[in-house]
C-alpha positions in Angstrom: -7.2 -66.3 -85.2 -3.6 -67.8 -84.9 -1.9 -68.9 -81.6 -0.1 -66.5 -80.0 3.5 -65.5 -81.7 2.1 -67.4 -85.1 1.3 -65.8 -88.4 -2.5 -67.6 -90.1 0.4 -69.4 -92.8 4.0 -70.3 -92.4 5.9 -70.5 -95.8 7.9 -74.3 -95.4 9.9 -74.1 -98.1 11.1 -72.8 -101.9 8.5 -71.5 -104.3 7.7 -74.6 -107.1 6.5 -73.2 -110.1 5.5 -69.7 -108.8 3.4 -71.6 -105.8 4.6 -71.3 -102.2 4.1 -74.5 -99.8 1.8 -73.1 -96.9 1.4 -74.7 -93.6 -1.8 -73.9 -92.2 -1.7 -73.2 -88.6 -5.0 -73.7 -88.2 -5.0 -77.3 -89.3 -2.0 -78.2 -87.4 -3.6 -77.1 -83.9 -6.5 -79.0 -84.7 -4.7 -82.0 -85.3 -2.1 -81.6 -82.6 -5.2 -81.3 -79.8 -6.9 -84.4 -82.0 -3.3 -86.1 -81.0 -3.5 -85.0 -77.7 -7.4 -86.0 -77.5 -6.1 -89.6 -78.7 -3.7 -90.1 -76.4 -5.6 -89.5 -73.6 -7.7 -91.9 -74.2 -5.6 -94.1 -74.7 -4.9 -97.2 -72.3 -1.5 -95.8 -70.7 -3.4 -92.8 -69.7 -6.2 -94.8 -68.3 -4.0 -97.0 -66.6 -1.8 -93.8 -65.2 -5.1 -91.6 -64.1 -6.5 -95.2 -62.4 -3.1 -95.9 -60.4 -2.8 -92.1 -59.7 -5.7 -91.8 -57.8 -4.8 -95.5 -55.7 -1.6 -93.8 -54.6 -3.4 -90.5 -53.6 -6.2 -92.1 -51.6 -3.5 -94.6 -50.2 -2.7 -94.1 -46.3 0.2 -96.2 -46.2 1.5 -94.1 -48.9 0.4 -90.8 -47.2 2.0 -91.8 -43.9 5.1 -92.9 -46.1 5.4 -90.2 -47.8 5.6 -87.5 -44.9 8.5 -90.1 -43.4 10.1 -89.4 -46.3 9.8 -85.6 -46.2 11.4 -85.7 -42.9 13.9 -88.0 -44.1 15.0 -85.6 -47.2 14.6 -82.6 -45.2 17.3 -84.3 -42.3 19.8 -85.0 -45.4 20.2 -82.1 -46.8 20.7 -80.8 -43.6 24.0 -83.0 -43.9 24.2 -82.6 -47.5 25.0 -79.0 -47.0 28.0 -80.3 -45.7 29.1 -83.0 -47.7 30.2 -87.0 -46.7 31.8 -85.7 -44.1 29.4 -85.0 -41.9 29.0 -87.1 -39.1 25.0 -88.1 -40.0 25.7 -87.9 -43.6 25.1 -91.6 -44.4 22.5 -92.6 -41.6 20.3 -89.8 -43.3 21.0 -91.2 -46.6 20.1 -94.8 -45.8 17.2 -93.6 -44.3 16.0 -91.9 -47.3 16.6 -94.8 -49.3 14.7 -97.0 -47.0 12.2 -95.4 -46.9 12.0 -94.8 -50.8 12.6 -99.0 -51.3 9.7 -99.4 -49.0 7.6 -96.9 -50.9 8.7 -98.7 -53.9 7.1 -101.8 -52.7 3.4 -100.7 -52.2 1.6 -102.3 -55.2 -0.3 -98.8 -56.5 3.3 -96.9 -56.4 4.9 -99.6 -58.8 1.8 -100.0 -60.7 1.9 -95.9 -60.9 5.6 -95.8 -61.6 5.1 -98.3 -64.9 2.1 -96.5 -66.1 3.9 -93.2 -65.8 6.9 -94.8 -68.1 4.3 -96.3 -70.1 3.0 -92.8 -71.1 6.2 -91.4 -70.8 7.4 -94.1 -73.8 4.2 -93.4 -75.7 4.6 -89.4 -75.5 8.4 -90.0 -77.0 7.1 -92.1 -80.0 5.0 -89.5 -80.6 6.8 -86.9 -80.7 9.6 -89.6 -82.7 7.4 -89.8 -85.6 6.7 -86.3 -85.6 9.8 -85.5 -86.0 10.9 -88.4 -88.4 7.6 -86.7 -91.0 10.4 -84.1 -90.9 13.4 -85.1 -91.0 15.4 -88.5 -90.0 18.2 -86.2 -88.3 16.0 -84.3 -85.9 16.6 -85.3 -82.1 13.7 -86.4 -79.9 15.1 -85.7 -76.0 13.5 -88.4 -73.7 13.9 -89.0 -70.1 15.9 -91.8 -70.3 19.2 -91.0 -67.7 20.5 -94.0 -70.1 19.7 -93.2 -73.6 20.0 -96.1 -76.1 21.2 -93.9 -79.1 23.8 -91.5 -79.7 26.3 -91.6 -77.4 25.6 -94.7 -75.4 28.8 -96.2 -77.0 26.9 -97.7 -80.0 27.5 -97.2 -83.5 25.0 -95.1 -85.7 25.1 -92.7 -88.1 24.4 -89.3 -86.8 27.7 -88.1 -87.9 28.0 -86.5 -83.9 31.3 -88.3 -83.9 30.0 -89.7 -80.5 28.7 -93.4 -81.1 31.8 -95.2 -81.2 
C-alpha cells in the first residue's frame, strides 16, 4: 500500500523507446528508513542521545535552567517595550549570564557539538540526495551564516547573488 498522498509508481521522466522510467515508492521508503536506521546508529547520534541524557539528569543544569526561565520571562516583560525601558538591559545581561554560564557546564557543550554534529551529518545527507538529482537543487541548513550562495562568494548558481 503506498504512503499517504502517493500513487504505488511515479512516472520520472519521458517515455525511451515506448518504456516509461518508474520510481517505485515502495523501494524508496525502504531505503529512506534503511537511511534513517543508519544514521541512527551512527556515532553523532550515539554521542547526541549519550550527552542528552547528562544534561537531563544534570542538577546544575536543572537549577540553571529555571534561572533562565525567569530570566526570559522578566525580558520580555521589557521587551514588550523596547530599549527604552528602564530594565531593558539588566534583564538582557541577565539572560545572557546566565546562558554563558549554562554554556560552560561540560554536558551542555558536549550536547551542543553533538547536536551540530548530527545536524552537519543530516545536511550531507540530504546534500547528496539531492546532488543524485540534480547539482542545482538547494539543500536549506541551519547555518544563520551560510557558506554558499549569497555569503558574498563567487559560485555559479546563476542567483546573481554571490558576488
Amino acid at each position: 500500500m503506498p504512503a499517504a498522498g502517493y500513487p504505488d509508481t511515479l512516472h520520472t521522466g519521458p517515455e525511451t523507446s515506448g518504456e516509461t522510467s518508474v520510481l517505485d515508492m515502495a523501494a524508496l521508503l525502504l531505503t529512506a528508513y534503511d537511511i534513517g536506521d543508519m544514521v541512527n546508529q551512527s556515532a553523532e547520534v550515539a554521542e547526541y542521545a549519550y550527552w542528552k541524557t547528562a544534561v537531563e539528569r544534570s542538577d546544575d543544569v536543572r537549577k540553571l535552567a529555571l534561572q533562565f526561565q525567569k530570566a526570559k520571562e522578566q525580558f520580555e516583560e521589557c521587551e514588550r517595550f523596547g530599549r527604552f525601558h528602564p530594565n531593558y538591559h539588566e534583564a538582557k545581561e541577565k539572560v545572557e549570564a546566565i546562558q554563558r554560564q549554562l554554556d560552560e557546564i561540560e554536558c551542555v557543550s558536549r550536547f551542543k557539538s553533538a547536536e551540530l554534529a548530527v545536524d552537519a551529518l543530516l545536511h550531507d545527507i540530504a546534500a547528496q540526495i539531492a546532488g543524485a538529482v540534480s547539482d542545482t537543487i538547494k539543500v536549506p541548513g541551519n547555518d544563520p551564516l551560510p557558506k554558499g550562495c549569497g555569503s558574498g562568494g563567487s559560485c555559479s548558481c546563476g542567483s546573481g547573488g554571490c558576488g
